[in-house]
N, CA and C of each residue as an Amber inpcrd file, in Angstrom:
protein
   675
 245.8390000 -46.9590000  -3.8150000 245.6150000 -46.5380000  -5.2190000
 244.2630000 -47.0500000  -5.6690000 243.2230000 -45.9400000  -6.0720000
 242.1410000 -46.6500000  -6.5750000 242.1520000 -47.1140000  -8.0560000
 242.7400000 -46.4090000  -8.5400000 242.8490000 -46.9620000 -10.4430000
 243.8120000 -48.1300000 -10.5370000 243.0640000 -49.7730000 -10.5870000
 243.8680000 -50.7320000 -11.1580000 244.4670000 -50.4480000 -12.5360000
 245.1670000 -51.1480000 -12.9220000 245.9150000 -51.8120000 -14.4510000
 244.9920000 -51.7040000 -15.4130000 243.7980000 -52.3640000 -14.7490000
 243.1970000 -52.9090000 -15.8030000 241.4650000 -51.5480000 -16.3140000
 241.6580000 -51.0720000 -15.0260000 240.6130000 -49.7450000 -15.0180000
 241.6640000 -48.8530000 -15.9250000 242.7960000 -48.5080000 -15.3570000
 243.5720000 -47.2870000 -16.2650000 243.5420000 -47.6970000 -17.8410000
 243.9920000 -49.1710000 -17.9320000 244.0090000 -49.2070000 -19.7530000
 242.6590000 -49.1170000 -19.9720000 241.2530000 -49.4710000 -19.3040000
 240.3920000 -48.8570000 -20.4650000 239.8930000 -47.8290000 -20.5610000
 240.7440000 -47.1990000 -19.2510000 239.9950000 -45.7800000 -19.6110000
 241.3370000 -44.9930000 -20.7030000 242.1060000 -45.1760000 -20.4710000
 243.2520000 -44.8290000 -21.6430000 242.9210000 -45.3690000 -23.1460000
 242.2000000 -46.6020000 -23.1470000 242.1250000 -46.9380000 -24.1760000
 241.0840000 -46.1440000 -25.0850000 240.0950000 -45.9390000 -24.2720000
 238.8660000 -44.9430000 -24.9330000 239.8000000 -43.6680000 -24.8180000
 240.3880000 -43.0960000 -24.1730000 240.7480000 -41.7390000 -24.7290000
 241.6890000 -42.0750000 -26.1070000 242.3950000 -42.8850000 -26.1410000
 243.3530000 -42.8540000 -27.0790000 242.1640000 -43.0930000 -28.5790000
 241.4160000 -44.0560000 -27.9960000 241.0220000 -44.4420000 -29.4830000
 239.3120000 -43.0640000 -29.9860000 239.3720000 -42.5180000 -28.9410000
 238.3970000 -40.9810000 -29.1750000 239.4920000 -39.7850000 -29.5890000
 240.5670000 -39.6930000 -28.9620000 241.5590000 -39.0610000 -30.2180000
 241.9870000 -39.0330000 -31.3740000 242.0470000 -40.5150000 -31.4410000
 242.1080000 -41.2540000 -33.1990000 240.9860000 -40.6530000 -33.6910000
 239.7540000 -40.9540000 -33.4660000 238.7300000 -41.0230000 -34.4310000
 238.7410000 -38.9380000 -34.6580000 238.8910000 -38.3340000 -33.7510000
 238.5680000 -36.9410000 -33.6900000 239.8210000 -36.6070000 -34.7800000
 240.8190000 -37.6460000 -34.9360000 242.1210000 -37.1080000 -35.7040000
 241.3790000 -37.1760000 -37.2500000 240.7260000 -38.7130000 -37.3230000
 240.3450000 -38.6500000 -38.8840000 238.8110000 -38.0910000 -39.2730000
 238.3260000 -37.7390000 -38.1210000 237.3490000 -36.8030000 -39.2070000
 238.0190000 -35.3910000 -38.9760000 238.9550000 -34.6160000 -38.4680000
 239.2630000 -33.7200000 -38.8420000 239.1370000 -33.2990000 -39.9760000
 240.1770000 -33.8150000 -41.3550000 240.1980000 -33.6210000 -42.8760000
 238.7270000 -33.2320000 -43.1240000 237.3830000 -34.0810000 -42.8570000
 236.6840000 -34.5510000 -43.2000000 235.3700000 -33.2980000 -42.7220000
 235.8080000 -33.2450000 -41.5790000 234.9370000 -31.5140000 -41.6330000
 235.6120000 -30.1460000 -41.9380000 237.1080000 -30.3900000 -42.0140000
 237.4930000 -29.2370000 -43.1450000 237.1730000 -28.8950000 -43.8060000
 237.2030000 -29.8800000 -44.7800000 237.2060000 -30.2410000 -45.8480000
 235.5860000 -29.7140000 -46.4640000 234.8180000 -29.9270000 -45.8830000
 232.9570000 -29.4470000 -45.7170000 232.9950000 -27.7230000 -45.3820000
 233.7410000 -28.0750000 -44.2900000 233.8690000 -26.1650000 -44.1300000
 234.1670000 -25.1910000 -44.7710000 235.5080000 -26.0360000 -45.3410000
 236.2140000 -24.7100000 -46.2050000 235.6800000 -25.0970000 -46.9410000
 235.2520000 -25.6780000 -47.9250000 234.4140000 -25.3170000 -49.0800000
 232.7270000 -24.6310000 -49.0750000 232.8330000 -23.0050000 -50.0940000
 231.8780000 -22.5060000 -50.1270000 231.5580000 -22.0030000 -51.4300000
 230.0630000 -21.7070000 -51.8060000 229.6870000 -21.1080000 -52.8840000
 230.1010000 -20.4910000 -53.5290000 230.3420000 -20.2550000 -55.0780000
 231.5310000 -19.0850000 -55.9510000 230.2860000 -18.0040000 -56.2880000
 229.1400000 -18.2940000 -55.3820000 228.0110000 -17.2050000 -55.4720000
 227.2920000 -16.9240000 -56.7260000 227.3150000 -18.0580000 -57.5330000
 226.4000000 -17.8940000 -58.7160000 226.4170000 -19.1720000 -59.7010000
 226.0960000 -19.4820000 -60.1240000 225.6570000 -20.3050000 -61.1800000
 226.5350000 -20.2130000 -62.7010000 227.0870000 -19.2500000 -62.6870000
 227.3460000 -19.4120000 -64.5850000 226.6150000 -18.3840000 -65.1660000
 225.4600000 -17.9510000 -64.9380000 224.4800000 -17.4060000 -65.2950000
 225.0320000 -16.2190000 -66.3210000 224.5090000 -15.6510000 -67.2220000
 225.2760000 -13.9790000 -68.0320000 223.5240000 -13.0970000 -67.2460000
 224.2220000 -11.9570000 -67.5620000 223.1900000 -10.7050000 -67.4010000
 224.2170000  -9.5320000 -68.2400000 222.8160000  -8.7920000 -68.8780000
 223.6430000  -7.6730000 -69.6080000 224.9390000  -7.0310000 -68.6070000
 225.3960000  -7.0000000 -69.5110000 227.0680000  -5.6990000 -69.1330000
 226.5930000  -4.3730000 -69.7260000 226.3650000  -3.6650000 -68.5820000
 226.0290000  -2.1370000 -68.9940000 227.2620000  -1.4160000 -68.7820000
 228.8480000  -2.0730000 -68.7370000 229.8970000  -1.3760000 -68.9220000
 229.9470000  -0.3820000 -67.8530000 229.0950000  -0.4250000 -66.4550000
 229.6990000   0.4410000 -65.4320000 228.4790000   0.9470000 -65.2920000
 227.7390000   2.0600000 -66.7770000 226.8490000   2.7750000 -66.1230000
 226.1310000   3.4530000 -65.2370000 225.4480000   1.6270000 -64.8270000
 224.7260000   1.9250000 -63.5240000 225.1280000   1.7820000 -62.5740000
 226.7960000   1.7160000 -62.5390000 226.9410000   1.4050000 -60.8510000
 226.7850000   2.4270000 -59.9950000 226.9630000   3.6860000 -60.0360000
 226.2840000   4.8090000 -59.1460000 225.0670000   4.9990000 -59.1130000
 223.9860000   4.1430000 -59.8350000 222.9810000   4.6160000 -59.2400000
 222.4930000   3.7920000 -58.2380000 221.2420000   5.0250000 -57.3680000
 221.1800000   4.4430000 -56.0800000 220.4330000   3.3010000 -55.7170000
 219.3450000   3.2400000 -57.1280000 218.7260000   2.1620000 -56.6280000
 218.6910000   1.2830000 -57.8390000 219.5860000   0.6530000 -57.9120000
 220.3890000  -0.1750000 -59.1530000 221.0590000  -1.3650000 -58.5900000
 221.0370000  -2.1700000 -58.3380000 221.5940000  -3.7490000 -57.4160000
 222.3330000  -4.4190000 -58.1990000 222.4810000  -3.9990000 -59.5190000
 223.4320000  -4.7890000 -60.3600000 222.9800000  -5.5170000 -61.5940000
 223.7680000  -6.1510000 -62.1310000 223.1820000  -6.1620000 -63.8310000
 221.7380000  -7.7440000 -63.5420000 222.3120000  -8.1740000 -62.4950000
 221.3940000  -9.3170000 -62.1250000 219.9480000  -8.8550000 -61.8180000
 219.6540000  -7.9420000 -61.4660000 218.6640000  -7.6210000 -60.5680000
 217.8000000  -7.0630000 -61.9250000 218.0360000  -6.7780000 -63.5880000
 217.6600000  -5.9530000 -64.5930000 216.2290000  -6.6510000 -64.4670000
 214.8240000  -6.2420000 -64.4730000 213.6050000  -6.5130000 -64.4390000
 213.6360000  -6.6560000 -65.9660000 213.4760000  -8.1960000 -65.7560000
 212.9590000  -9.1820000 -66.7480000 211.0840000  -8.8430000 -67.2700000
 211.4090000  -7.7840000 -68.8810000 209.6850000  -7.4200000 -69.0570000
 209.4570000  -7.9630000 -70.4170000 210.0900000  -9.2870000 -70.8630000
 210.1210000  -9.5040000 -71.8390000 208.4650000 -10.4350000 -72.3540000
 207.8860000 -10.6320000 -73.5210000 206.6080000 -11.0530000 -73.5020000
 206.1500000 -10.1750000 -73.6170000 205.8750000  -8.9270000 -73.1870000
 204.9260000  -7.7490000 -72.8370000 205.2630000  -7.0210000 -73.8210000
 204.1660000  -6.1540000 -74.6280000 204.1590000  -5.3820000 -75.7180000
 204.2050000  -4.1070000 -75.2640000 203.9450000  -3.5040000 -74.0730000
 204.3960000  -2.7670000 -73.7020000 204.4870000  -2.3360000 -71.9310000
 206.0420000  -1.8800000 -71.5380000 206.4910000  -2.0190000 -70.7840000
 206.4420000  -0.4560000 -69.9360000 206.3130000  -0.2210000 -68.8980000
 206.1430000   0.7150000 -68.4920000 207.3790000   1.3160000 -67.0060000
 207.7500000   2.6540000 -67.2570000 209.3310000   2.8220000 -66.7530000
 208.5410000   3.9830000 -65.9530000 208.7660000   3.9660000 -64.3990000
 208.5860000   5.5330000 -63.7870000 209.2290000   6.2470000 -64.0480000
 209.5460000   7.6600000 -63.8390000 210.2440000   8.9750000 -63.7810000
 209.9490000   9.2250000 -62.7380000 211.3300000   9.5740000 -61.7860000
 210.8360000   9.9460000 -60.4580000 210.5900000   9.6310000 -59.2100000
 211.1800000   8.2020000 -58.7470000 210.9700000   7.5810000 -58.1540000
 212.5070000   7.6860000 -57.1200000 212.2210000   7.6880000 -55.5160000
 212.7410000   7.8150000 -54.5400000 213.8170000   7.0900000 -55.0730000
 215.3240000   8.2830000 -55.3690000 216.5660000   7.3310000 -55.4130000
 217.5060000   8.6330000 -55.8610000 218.6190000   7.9740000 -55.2280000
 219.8440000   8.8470000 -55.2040000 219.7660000  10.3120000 -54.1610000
 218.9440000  10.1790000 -53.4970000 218.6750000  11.2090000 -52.4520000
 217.4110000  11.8130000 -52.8100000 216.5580000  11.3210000 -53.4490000
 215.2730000  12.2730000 -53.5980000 215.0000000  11.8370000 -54.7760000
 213.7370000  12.6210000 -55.4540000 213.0170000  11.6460000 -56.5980000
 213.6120000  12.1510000 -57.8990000 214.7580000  10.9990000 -57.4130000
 216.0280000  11.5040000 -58.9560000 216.1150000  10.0170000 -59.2810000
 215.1040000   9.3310000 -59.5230000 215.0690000   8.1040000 -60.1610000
 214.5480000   7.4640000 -61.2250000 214.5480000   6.4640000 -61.8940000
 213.8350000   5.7990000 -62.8210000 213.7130000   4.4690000 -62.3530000
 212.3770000   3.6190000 -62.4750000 211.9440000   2.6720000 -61.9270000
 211.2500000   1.6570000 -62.6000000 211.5440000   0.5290000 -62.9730000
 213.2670000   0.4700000 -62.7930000 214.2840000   0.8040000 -63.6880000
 215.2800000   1.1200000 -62.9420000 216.4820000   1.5750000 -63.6120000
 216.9990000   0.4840000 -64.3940000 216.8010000  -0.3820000 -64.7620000
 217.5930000  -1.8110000 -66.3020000 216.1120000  -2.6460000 -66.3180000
 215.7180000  -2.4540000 -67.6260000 214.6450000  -3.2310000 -67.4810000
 214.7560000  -3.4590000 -69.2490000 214.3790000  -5.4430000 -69.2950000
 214.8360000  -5.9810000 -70.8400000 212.9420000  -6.1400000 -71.1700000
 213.4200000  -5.9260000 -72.2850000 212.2930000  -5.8870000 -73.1720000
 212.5660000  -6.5910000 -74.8260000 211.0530000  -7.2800000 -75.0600000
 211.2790000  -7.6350000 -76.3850000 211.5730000  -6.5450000 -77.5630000
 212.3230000  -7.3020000 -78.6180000 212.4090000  -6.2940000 -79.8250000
 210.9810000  -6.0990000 -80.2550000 210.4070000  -4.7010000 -80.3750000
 209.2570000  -4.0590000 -80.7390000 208.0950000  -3.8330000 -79.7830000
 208.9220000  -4.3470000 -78.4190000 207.8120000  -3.7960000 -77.6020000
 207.9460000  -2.2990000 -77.2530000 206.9060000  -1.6180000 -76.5030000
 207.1910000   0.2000000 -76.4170000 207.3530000   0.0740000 -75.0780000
 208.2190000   0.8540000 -74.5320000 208.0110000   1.4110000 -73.5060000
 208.2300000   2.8800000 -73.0000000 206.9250000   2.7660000 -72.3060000
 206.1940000   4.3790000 -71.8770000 207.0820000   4.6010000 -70.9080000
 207.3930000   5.7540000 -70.5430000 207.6360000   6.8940000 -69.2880000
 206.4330000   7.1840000 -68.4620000 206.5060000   7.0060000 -67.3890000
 205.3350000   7.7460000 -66.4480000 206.1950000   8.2490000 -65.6380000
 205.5390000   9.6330000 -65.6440000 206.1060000  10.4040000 -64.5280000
 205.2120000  10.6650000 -63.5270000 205.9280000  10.5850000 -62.1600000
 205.3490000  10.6100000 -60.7000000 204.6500000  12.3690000 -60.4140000
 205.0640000  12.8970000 -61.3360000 204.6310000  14.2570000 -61.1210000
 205.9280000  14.8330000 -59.6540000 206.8260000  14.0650000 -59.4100000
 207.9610000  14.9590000 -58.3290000 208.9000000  15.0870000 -59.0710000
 208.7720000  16.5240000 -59.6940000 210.3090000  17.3740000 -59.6330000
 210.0010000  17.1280000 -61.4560000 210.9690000  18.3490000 -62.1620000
 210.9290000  18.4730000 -63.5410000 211.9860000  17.4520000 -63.9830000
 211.9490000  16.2850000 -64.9400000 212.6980000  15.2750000 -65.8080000
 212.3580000  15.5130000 -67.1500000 213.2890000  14.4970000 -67.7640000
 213.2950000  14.4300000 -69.1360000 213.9730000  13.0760000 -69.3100000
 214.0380000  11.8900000 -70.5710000 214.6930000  11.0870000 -71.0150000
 215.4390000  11.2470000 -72.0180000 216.6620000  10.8650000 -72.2470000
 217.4870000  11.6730000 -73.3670000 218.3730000  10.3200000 -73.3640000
 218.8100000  10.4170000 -74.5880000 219.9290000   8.8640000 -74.7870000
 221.0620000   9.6710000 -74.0520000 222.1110000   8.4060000 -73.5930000
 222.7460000   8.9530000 -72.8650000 224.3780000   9.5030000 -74.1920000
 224.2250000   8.4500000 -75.0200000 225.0250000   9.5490000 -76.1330000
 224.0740000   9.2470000 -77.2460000 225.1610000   8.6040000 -78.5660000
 224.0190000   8.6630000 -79.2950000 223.1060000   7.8300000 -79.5380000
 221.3500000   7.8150000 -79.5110000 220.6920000   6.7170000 -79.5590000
 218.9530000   7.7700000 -79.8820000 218.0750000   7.0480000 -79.6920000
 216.6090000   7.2490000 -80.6100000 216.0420000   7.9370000 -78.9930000
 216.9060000   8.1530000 -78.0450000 215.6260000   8.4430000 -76.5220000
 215.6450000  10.1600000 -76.8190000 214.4780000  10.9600000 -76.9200000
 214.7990000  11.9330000 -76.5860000 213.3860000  12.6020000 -76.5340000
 212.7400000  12.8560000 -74.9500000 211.6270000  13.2520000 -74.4840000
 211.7290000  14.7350000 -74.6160000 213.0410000  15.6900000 -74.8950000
 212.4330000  16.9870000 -75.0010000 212.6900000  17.3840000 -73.8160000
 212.5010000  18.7860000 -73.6980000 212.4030000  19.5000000 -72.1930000
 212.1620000  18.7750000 -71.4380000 212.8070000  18.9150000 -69.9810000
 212.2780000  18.7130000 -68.5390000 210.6220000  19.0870000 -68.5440000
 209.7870000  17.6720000 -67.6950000 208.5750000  18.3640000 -67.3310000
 208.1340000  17.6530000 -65.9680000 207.2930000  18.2440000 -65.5000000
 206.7970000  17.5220000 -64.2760000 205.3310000  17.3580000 -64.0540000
 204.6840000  17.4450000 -65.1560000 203.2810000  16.6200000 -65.1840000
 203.1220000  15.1530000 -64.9360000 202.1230000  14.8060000 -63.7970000
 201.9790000  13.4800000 -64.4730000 201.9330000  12.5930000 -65.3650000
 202.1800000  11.2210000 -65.2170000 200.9360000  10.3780000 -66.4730000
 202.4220000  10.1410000 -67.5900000 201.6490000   9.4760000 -68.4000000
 202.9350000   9.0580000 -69.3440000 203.3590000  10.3050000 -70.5430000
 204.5120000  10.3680000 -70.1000000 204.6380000  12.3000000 -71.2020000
 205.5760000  11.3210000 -72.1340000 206.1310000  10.0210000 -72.2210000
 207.1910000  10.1110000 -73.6550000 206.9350000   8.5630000 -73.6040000
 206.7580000   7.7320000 -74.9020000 207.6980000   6.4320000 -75.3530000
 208.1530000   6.2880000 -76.4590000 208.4530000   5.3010000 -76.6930000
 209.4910000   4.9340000 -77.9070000 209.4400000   2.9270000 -77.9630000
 209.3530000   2.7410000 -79.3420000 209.3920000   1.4130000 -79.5050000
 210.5130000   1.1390000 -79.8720000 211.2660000   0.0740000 -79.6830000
 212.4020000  -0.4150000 -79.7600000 212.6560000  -1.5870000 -81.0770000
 212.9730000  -1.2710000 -82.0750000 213.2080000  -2.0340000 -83.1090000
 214.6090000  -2.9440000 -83.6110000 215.7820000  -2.8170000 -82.6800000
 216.8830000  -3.4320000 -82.5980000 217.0340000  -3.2530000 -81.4710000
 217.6230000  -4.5270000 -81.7670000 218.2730000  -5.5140000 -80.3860000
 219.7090000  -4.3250000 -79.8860000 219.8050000  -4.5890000 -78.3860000
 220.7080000  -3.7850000 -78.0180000 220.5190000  -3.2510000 -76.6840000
 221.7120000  -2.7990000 -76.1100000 221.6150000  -1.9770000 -74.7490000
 221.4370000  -0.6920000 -75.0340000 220.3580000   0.2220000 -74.4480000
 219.9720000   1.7430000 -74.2750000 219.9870000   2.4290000 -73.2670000
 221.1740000   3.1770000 -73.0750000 221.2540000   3.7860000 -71.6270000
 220.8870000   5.2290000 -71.8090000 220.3220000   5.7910000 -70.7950000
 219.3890000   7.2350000 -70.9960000 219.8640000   7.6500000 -69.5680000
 219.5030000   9.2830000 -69.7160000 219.7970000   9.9700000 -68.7300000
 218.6480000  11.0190000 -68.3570000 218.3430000  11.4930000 -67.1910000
 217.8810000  12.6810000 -66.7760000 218.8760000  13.5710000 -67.0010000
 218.6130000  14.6680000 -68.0480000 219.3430000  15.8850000 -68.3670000
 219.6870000  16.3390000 -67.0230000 218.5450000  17.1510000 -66.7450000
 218.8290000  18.0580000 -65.5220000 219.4270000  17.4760000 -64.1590000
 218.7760000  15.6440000 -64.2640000 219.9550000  15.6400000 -62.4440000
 220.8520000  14.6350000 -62.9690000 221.6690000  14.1730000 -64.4830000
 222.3000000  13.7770000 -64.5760000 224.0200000  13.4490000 -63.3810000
 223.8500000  14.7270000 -62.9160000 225.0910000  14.7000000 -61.6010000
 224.9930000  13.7410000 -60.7880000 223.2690000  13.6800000 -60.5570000
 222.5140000  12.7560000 -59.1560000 222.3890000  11.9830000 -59.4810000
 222.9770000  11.1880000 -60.5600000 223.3910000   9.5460000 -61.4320000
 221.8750000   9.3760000 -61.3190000 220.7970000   9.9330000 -62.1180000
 219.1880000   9.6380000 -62.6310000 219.5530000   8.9160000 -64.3440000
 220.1010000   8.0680000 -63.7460000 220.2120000   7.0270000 -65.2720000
 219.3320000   6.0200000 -65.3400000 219.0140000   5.2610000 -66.5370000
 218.6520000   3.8510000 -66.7660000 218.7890000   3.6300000 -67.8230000
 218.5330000   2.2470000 -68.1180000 219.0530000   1.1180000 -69.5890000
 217.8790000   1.0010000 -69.4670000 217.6380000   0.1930000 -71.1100000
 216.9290000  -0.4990000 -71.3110000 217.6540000  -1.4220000 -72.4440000
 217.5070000  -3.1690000 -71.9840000 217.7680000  -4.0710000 -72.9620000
 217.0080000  -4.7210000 -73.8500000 217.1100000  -4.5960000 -74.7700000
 216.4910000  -5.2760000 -76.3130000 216.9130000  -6.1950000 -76.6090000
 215.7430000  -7.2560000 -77.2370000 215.9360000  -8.4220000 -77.4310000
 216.5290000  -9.2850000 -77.4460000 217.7200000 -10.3250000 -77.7070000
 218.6170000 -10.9310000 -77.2890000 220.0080000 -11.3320000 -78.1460000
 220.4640000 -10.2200000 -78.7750000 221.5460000  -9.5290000 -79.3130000
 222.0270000  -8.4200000 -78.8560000 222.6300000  -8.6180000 -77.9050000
 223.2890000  -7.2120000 -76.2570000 224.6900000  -7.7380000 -75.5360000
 225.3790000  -7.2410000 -75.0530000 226.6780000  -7.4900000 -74.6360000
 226.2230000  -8.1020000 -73.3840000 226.6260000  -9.1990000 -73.0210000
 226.6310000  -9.9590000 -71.4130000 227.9050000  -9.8970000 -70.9280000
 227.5750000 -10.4140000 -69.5580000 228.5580000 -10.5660000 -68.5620000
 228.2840000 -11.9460000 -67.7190000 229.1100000 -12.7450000 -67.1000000
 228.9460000 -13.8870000 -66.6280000 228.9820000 -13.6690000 -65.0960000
 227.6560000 -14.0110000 -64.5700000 228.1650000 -13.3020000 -62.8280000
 228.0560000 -14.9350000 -62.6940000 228.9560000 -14.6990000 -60.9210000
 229.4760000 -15.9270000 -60.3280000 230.3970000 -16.8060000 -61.0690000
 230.8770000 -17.6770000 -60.4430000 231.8030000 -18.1160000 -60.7380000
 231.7360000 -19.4040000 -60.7320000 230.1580000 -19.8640000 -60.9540000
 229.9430000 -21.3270000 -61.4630000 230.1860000 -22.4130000 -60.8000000
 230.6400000 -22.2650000 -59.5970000 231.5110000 -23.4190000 -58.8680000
 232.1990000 -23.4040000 -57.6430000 232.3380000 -24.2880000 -56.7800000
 232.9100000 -24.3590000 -55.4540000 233.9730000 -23.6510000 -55.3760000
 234.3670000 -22.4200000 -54.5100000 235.4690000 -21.5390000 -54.3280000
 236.0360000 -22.7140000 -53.0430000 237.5330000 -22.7280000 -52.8940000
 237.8610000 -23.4420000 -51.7990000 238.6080000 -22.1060000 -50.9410000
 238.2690000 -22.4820000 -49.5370000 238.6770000 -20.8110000 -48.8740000
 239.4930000 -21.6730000 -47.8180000 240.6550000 -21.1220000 -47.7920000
 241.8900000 -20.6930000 -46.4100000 241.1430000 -21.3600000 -45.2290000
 241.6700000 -22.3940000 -44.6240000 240.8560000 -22.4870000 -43.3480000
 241.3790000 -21.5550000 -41.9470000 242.4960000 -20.7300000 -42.7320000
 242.4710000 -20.0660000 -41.4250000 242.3680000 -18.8280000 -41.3500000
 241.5160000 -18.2550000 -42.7700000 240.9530000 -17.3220000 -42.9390000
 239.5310000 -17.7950000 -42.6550000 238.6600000 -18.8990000 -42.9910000
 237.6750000 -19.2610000 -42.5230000 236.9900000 -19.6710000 -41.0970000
 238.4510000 -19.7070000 -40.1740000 238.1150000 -20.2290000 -38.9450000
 237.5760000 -21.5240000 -38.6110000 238.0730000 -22.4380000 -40.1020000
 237.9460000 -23.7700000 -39.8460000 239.3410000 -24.2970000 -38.8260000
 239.2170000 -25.6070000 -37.9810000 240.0440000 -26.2730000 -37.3730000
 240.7480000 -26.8300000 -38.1540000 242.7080000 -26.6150000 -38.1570000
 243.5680000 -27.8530000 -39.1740000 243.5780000 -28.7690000 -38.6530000
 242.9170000 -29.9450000 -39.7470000 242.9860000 -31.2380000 -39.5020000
 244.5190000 -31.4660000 -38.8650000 245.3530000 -31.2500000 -38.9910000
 246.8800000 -31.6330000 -38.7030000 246.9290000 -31.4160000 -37.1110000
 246.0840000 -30.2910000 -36.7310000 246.2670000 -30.5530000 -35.2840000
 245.7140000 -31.8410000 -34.4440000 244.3810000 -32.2240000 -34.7520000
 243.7530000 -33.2430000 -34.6800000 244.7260000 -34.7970000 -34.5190000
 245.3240000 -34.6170000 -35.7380000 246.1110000 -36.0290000 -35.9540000
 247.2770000 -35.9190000 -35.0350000 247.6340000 -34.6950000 -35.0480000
 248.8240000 -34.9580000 -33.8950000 248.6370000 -34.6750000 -32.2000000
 247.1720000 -34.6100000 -31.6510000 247.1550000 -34.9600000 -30.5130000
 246.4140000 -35.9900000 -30.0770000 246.1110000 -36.7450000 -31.3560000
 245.6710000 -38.0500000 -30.9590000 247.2000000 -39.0740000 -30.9430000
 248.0360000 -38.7260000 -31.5500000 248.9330000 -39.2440000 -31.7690000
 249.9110000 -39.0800000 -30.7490000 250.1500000 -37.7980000 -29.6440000
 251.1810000 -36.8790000 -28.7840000 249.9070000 -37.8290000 -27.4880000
 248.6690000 -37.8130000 -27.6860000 247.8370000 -39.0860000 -26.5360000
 248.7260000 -40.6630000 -26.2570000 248.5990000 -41.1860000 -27.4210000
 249.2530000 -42.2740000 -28.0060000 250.5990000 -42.8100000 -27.2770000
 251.0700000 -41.7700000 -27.2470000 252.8340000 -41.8460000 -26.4460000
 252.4800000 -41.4960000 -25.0620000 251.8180000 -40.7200000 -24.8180000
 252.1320000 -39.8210000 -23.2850000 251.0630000 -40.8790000 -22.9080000
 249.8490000 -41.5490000 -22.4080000 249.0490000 -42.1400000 -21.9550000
 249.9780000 -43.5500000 -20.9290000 250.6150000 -44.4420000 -22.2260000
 251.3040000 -45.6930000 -21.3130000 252.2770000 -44.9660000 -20.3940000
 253.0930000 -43.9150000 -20.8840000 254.0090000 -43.2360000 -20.0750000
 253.6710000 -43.3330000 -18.3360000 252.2480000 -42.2400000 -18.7100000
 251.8030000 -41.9880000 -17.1490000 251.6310000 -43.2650000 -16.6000000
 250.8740000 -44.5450000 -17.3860000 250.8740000 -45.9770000 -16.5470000
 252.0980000 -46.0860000 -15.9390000 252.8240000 -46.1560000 -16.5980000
 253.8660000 -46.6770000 -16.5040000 254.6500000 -45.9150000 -15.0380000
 254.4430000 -45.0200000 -15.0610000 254.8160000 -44.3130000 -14.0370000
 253.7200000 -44.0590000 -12.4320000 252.8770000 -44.0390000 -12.4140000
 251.8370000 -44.9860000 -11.6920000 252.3600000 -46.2650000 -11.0410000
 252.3370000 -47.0350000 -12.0740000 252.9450000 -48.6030000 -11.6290000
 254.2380000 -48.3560000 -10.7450000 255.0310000 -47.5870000 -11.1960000
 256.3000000 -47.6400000 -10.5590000 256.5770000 -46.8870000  -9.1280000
 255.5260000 -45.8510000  -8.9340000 255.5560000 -45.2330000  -7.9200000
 254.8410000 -45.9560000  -6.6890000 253.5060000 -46.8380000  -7.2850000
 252.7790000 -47.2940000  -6.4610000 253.1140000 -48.6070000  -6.1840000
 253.6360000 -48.9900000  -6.8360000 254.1580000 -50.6170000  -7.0320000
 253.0450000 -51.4330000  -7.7760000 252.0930000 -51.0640000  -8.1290000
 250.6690000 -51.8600000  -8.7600000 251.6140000 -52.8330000  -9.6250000
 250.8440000 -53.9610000  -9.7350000 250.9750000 -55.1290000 -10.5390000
 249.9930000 -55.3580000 -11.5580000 250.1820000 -56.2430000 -12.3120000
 249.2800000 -56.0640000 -13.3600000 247.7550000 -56.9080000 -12.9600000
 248.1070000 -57.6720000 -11.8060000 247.1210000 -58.3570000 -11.0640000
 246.4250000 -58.0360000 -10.1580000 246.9930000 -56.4920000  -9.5750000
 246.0950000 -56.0470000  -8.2510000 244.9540000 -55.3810000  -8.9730000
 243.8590000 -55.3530000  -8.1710000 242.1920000 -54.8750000  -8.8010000
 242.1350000 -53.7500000  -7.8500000 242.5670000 -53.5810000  -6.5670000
 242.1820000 -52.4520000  -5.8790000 240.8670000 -52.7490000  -5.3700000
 240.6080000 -54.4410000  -5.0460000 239.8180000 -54.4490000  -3.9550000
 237.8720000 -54.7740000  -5.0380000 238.3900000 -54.5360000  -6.1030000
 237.0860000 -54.8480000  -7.5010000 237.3720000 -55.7260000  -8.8460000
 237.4010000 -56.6320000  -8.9730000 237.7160000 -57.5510000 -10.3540000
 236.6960000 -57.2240000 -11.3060000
């Protein structure tokens, strides 16, 4: 027999006591794992009540181009979206109370700006000249959602927000979401603790059974002290 008494307990002893330790940081990188971001801060951004969620190039009320400061703000007509130049650019864009903002059109395809029910937007016929064909200054605070008459189908919408009396919305959720670790594909600590523990029992066993087969004593070295 080459494994003495005294070779088997320390090598048993390091496994047993490297099971222990792997048992208690288990919790401890769970615990790190499953916890993740609630993906935002607290933060509000206007609530355009749905609006814009079909349009194509619209990312959400977060993404609204901040044009506030500026006396006047400037909006394309026409711009690559929703399958072709059925866009406005950008589509949510906040502005101070009394600043103007112009329309420029790209010169692709005949548009128009029109409130989308009732409100002060209304450019008149479809046209497709370049250059800025319509604005309007904004004198109350508020959300203004407008439409392209003609490709209204092809969701050619946009807002515009005024000064800082407008309906918000609170994105994210401010705070640590705790997620399922076995939807996350984190390791349960519980397994950890119980095969350092199922080590614990079964380790002297096998000595023990060793000793008895081989006859080892607790004094034989196997020829190395």
């Amino acid at each position: 027999m080459s494994m003495n008494r005294r070779t088997f307990v320390r090598t048993a002893g390091g496994a047993t006591a490297g099971a222990t330790a792997l048992g208690a940081a288990g919790p401890t990188a769970a615990q790190e794992e499953g916890t993740a971001s609630g993906g935002g801060d607290g933060d509000t951004a206007p609530d355009f009540d749905g609006y814009l969620d079909d349009v194509g190039n619209f990312s959400g009320p977060g993404s609204t181009v901040d044009a506030t400061g500026q006396d006047t703000v400037t909006v394309e007509v026409g711009v690559q979206a929703n399958g072709g130049a059925y866009g406005f650019g950008p589509p949510a864009v906040h502005v101070d109370n009394g600043a103007t903002v112009q329309w420029d059109w790209t010169g692709n395809g005949g548009h128009n700006v029109v409130s989308a029910s009732e409100g002060p937007l209304d450019s008149g016929e479809a046209v497709s000249s370049s250059g800025v064909n319509y604005e309007h200054t904004f004198e109350e605070d508020g959300i203004y959602n407008y439409v392209c008459i003609p490709h209204e189908g092809l969701q050619m919408k946009g807002s515009v927000v005024v000064g800082t009396e407008y309906p918000t919305q609170t994105l994210g959720g401010g705070g640590p979401v705790e997620i399922d670790p076995h939807n996350a594909g984190v390791p349960i600590q519980p397994h950890y603790v119980g095969f350092g523990a199922g080590l614990a029992v079964i380790i002297p066993l096998i000595f023990t059974f060793f000793q008895l087969k081989y006859g080892e004593s607790p004094h034989t070295s196997g020829g190395n002290n």
